[in-house]
N, C-alpha and C positions, 0 to 999 in steps of 0.2 A: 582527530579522526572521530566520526559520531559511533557513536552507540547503539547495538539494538532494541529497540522499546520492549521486546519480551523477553529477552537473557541477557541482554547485559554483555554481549560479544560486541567485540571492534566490529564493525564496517567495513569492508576493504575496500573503502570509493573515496574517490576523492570531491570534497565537496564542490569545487570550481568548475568541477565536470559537468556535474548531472542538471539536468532543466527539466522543470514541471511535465510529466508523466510520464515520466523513467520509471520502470519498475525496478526495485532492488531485491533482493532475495539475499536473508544472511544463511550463512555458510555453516555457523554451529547450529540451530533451531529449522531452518527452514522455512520461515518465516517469510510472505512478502509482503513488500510494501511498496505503494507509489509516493514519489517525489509530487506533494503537494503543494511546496513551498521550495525558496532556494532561498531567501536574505532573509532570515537566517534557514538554515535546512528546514523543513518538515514534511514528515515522515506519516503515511495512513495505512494502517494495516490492510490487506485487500483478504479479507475474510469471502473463502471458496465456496463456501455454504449458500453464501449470501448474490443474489444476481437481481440485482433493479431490474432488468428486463422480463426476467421472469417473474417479479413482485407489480409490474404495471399488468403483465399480461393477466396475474392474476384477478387482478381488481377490474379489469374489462369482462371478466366473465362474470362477475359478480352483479354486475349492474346489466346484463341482461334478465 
C-alpha cells in the first residue's frame, strides 16, 4: 500500500486501480495529489496556490 509524500499515512488505493490523472487526496493530511505515473506509482502533489492558467494568463499581460 503506498504512502503519503507529506505524512507518511497509508493510502487507501489500490494501486492496479488508479491510471494517470486520478486525483488522490489522503485522508490523515488532506493533501492531494495526482497520479502521474502507474509502473511504478507516482504521485505529484497538486499545490492549490499554484494555477498555470492563471501564471500564462499572467505573463500575457506583461508583454503587452
Amino acid at each position: 500500500m503506498p504512502s503519503c509524500p507529506e505524512c507518511e499515512n497509508n493510502l487507501d488505493i489500490e494501486e492496479d486501480e488508479v491510471e494517470e490523472g486520478d486525483i488522490i487526496a489522503c485522508e490523515e493530511c488532506g493533501t492531494e495529489f495526482e497520479v502521474v505515473g502507474v509502473d511504478p506509482l507516482e504521485l505529484a502533489r497538486i499545490d492549490e496556490e499554484y494555477d498555470e492558467e492563471d501564471d500564462l494568463y499572467e505573463e500575457d499581460e506583461e508583454e503587452e
